[in-house]
N, C-alpha and C positions, 0 to 999 in steps of 0.2 A: 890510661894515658890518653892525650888529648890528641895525640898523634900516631894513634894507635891504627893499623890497618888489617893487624891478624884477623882481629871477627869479621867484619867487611867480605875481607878475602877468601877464608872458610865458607861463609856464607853463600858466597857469590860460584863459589868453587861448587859447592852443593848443590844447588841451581840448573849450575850448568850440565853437573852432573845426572841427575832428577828429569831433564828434559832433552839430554843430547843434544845438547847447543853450547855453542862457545861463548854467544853473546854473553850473559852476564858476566863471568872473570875475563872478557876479553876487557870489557869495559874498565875496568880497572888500569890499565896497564898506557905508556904513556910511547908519543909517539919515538923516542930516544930507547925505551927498554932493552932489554937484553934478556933472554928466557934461555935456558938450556937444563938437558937433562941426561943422563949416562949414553943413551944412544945417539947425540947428535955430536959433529965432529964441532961445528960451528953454532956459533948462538944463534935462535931468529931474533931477529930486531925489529924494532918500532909495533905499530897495530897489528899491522901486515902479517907479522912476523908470530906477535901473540895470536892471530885467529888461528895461523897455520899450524901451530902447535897445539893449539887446545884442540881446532880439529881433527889432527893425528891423536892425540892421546883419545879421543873417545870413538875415533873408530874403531879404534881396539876390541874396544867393548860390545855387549848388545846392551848389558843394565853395568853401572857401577856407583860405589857410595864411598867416600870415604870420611874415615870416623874421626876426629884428632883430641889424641888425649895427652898431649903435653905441649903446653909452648910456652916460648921464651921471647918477649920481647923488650927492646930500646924501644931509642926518641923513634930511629929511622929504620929499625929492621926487627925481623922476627924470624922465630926457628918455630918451625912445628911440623911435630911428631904425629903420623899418622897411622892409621889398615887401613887396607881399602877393601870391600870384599863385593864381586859381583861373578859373572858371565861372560866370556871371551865371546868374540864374535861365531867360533868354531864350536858354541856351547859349553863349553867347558868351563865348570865354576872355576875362581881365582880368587884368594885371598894373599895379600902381600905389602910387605910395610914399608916405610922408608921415612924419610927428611925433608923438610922441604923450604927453602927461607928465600923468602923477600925482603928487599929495600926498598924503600919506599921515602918520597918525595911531596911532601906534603898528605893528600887523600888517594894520591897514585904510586903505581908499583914502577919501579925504574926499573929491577934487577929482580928474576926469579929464577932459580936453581933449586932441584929436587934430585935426591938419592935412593934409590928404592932396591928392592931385591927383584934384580933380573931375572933370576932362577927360577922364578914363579911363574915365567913366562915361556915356559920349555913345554911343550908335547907330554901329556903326564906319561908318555913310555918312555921318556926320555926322567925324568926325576929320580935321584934317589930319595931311596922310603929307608927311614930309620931302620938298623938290623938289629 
């Protein structure tokens, strides 16, 4: 599709992944956006709003990748399906999946919303383990 942004956005998402920086998917994102994700009560908005959210999501971390093996795109939007598997800041490997879809506005992202499994996010003495 000629209006395609999923690969772009993966890409750039990888990147920023890859080197602990926001910049490359910040760049993407336009000064109007709107990002949120299960933990935030309110969207961030515009640039601003995307750096501070990319650089909360990879403070999380010390390494993290994620993989995406399904997506769905339109003219103006896309869904994809990811794992992500790395190292919590606390050392702790983490593997855990979720949703993730942008709207997009020509080569820019307006609108990004992701769903993921929180539980993965628990103190592993806090997890339940299959009985």
């Amino acid at each position: 599709m000629s209006n395609s942004l999923a690969e772009p956005f993966m890409r750039a998402l990888q990147a920023s992944e890859e080197a602990m920086d926001p910049a490359p998917v910040v760049g993407l994102f336009t000064d109007s956006s709107e990002l949120s994700n299960l933990s935030s009560q309110e969207p961030q908005r515009g640039i601003d709003g995307a750096q501070t959210f990319w650089q909360n999501y990879l403070a999380v971390f010390q390494q993290i990748h994620s993989n995406f093996h399904h997506v769905i795109e339109t003219d103006n939007a896309a869904v994809m399906e990811w794992i992500s598997d790395g190292t919590l800041k606390n050392g702790e490997p983490i593997r855990y999946k979720g949703v993730s879809i942008i709207e997009t506005e020509g080569d820019k992202v307006t609108r990004f919303s992701t769903y993921y499994d929180s539980g993965a996010f628990l103190p592993q003495g806090a997890k339940q383990r299959p009985g």
